[in-house]
N, C-alpha and C positions, 0 to 999 in steps of 0.2 A: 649346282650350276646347270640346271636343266628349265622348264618351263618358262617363265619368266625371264630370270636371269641367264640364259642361253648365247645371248651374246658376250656374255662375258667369259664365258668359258676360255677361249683362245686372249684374252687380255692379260693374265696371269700365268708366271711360272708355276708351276711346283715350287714353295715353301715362299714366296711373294707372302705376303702379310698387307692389308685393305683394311682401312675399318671404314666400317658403315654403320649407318645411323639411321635411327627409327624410320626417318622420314624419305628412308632410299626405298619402302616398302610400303608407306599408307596409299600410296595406288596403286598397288596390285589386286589383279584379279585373284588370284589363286587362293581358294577359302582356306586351306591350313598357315596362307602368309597372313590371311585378314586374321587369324583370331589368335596368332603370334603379338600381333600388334596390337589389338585391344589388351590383349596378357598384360601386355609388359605395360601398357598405359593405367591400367589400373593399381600398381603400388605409388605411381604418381600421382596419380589423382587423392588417392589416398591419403598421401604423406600431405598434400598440401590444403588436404579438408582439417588433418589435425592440426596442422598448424593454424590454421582459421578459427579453431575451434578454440586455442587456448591462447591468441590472440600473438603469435611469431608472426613478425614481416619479414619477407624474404627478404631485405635488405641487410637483418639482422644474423645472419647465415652464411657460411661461405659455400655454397653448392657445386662450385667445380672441385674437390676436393674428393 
């Protein structure tokens, strides 16, 4: 709860529970948030080159699971 997210410090209790999602962080400055995010974008990317690959449409999937 520092650099960036600094404002939020005082928004939360102690033991409050938040979720956030990829896209609360693809514009940050801060190079250890940019390459968190490339991270995690890359088993996505991933998962959805092999599914191209062996011809699954994502319609065919349930992905909120």
């Amino acid at each position: 709860m520092s650099n960036e997210f600094r404002h939020l410090k005082d928004a939360f209790d102690q033991g409050d529970v938040y979720s956030f999602s990829l896209n609360h962080f693809e514009d940050k400055e801060d190079l250890n948030v940019q390459k968190m995010v490339k991270l995690c974008k890359k088993p996505k990317k991933l998962f959805f080159t092999i599914m191209d690959l062996i011809g699954i449409n994502e319609n065919e999937l349930n992905l909120n699971e």
